[in-house]
N, C-alpha and C positions, 0 to 999 in steps of 0.2 A: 388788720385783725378784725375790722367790725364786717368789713364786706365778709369775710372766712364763715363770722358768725349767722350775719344774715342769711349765708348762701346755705347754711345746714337748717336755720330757720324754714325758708324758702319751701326746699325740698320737703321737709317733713309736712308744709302745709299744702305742698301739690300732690302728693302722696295721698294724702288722706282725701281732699279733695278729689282726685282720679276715683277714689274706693266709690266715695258716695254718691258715684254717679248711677244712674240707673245703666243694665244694661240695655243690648238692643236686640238683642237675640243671637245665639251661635256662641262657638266659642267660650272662653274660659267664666264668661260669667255665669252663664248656663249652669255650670260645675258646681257652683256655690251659692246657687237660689235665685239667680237673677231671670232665671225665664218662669219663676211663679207669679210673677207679676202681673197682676189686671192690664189688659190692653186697654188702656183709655187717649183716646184721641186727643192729637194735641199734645202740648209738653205746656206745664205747670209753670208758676210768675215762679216760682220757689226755683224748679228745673233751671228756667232760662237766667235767671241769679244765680245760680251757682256754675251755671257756664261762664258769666260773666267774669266771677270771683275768680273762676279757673284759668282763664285765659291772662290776669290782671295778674296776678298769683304765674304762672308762666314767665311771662314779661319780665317780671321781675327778676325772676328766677335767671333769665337769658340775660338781663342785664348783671346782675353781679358776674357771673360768667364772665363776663367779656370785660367788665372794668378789674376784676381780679388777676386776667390773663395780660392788658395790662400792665397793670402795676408791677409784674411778676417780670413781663420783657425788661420795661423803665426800671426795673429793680438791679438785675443780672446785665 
């Protein structure tokens, strides 16, 4: 039950994390504002943290996955 929990945790914090990523050009970001963006060289201490957080926040995410599926064989 807590991994269940975590694993909808997870998601909803990779989600939003995926959103607030800056675009890069092309594509559906384009669509919803993301190519107004100043072109500033480089990517920001703020940007490369929250790739971080994203990736950490992923991990996680892949590990409930897999301890879930799991419990769920050793279950049945």
């Amino acid at each position: 039950m807590g991994f269940s929990i975590a694993l909808i945790v997870f998601s909803g914090l990779l989600m939003l994390l995926v959103l607030m990523h800056k675009g890069k050009g092309g594509g559906l970001s384009d669509m919803f504002g993301g190519g107004m963006q100043s072109s500033v060289g480089g990517s920001s201490v703020a940007e490369r943290n929250l790739d971080r957080i994203t990736v950490v926040v992923g991990l996680l995410w892949f590990a409930c996955i897999v301890v879930l599926g799991l419990l769920m064989k050793l279950d049945g």
